[in-house]
DRENBALO-815778 format. One record per residue (C-alpha): residue number from 1; residue in three letters; x, z, y. Coordinates in steps of 0.2 Angstrom, whole numbers. Example, Ala and Ser with C-alpha at 12.3 -4.5 7.8 and 13.67 -1.06 7.14 Angstrom:
DRENBALO-815778
{1; ALA; {62; 39; -22}};
{2; SER; {68; 36; -5}};
***
This chain:
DRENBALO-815778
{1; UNK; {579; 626; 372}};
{2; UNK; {574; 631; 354}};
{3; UNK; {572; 619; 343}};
{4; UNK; {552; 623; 339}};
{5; UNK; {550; 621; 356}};
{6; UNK; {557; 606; 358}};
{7; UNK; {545; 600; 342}};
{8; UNK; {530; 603; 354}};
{9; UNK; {537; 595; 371}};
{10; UNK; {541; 579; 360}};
{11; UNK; {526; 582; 352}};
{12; UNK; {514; 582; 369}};
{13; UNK; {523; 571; 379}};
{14; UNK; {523; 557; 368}};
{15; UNK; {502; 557; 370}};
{16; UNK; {495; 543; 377}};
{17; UNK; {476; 537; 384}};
{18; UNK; {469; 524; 370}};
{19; UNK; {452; 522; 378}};
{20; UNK; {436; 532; 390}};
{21; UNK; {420; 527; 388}};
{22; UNK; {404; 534; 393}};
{23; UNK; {392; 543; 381}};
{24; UNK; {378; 551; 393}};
{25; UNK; {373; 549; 409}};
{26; UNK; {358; 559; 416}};
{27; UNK; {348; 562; 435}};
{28; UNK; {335; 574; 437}};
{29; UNK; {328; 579; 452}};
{30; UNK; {312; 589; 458}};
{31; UNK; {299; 580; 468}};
{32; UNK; {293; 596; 477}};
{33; UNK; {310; 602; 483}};
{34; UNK; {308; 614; 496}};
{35; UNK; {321; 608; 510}};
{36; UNK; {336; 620; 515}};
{37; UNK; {352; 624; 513}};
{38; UNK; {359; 624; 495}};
{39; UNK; {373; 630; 484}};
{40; UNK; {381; 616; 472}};
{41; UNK; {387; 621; 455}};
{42; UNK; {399; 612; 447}};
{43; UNK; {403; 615; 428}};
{44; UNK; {417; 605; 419}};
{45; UNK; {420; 607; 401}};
{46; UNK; {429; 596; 385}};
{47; UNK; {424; 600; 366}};
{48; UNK; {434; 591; 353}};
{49; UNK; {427; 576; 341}};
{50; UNK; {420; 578; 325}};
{51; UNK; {424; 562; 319}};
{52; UNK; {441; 558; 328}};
{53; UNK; {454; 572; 327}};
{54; UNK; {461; 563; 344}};
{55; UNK; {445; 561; 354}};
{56; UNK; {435; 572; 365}};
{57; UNK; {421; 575; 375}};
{58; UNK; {424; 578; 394}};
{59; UNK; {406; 583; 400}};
{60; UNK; {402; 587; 420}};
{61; UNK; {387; 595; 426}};
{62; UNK; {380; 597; 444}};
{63; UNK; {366; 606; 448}};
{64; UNK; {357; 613; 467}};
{65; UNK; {354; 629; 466}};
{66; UNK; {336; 637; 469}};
{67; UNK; {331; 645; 484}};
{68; UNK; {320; 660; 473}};
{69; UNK; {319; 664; 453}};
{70; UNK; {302; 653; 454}};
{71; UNK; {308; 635; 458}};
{72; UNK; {313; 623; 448}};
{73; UNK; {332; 618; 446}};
{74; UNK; {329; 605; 462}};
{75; UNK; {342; 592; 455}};
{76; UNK; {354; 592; 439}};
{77; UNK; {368; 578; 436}};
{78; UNK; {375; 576; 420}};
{79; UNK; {390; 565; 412}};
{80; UNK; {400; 564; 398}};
{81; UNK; {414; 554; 390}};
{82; UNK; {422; 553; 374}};
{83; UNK; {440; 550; 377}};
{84; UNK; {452; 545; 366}};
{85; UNK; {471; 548; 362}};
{86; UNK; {486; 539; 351}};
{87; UNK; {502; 547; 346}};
{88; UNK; {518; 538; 336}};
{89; UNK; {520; 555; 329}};
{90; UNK; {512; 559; 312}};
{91; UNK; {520; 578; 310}};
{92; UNK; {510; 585; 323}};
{93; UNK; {506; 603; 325}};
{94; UNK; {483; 601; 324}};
{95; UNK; {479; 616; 334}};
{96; UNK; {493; 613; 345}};
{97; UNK; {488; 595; 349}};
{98; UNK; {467; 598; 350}};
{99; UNK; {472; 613; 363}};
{100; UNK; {483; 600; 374}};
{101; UNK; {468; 586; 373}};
{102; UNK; {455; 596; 377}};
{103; UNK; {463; 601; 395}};
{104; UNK; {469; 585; 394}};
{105; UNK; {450; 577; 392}};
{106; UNK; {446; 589; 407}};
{107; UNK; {458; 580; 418}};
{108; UNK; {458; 560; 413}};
{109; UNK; {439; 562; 414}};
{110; UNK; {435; 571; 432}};
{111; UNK; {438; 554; 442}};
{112; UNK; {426; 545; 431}};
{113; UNK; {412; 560; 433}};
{114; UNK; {418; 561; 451}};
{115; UNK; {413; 543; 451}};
{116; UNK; {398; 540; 441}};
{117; UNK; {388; 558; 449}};
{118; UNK; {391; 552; 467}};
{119; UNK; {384; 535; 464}};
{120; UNK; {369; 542; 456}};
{121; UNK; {365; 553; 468}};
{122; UNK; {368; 542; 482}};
{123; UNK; {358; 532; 474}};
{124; UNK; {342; 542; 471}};
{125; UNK; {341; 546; 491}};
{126; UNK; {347; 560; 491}};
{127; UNK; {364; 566; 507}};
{128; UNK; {380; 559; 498}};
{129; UNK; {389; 573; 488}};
{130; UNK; {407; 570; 482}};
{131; UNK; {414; 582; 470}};
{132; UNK; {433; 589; 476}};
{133; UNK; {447; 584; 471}};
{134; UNK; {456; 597; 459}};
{135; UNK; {473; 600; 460}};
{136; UNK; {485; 594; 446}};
{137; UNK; {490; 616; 442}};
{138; UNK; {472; 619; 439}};
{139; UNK; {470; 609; 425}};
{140; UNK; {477; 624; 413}};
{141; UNK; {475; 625; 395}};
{142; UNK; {459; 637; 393}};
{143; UNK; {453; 636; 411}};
{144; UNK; {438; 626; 416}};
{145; UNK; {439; 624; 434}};
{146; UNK; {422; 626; 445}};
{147; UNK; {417; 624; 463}};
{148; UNK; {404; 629; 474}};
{149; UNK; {399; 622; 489}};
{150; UNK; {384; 622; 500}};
{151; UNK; {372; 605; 504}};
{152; UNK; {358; 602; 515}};
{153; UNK; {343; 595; 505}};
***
């Protein structure tokens, strides 16, 4: 193993969780839904802090699809958290590191919107709706996994 790359394995796996905390949370659904069967879209997504070089934004958004180009999104779901990271290591490689935390964001946040999006929906009336489950070799630097599935409304 070269020595460079031994640098960044050191460099990433000494990364640890310092805090998650929710930022935004948002339900917002149609009153005149027109009842049927629906697709569900499912957007996940991190972008990196501003004010803290290890934080970022992991931000989940569910929305029904419509049944034509007239109606209204019939319901959208929105979270976010800023999640934060602590390293021992001072000689880290920035773009290396922001790459890593972003995915790494992605997956330390999805069972906290997995959490938060079910209890609002379940909440507003609406059928239960669970987001899946990703597997651990989806969450790839770069990749922002998605899923569809269809719901009765």
């Amino acid at each position: 193993m070269s020595e460079t790359k031994a640098k960044k394995d050191r460099q990433l796996s000494d990364i640890q969780l310092e805090s998650i905390a929710l930022v935004h949370a948002n339900f917002q659904r149609e009153i005149e839904v027109v009842p049927g069967r629906r697709n569900v879209r499912i957007e996940i997504g991190s972008e990196f802090s501003d004010e803290d070089p290890w934080a970022a934004i992991s931000r989940c958004r569910v929305t029904l699809d419509t049944l034509s180009d007239d109606e209204p999104e019939p319901m959208t779901v929105e979270s976010a958290y800023r999640v934060v990271f602590s390293s021992n290591i001072n000689d880290f490689d920035t773009d290396l590191v922001q790459a890593h935390l972003a995915a790494l964001a992605m997956r330390v946040g999805y069972p906290y919107h997995r959490q938060i999006i079910g209890q609002m929906i379940s909440q507003s009336g609406l059928p239960p709706l669970m987001l899946p489950l990703v597997p651990d070799d989806q969450w790839v630097l770069n990749i922002t996994p998605s899923s569809e599935q269809a719901v009765d409304v």
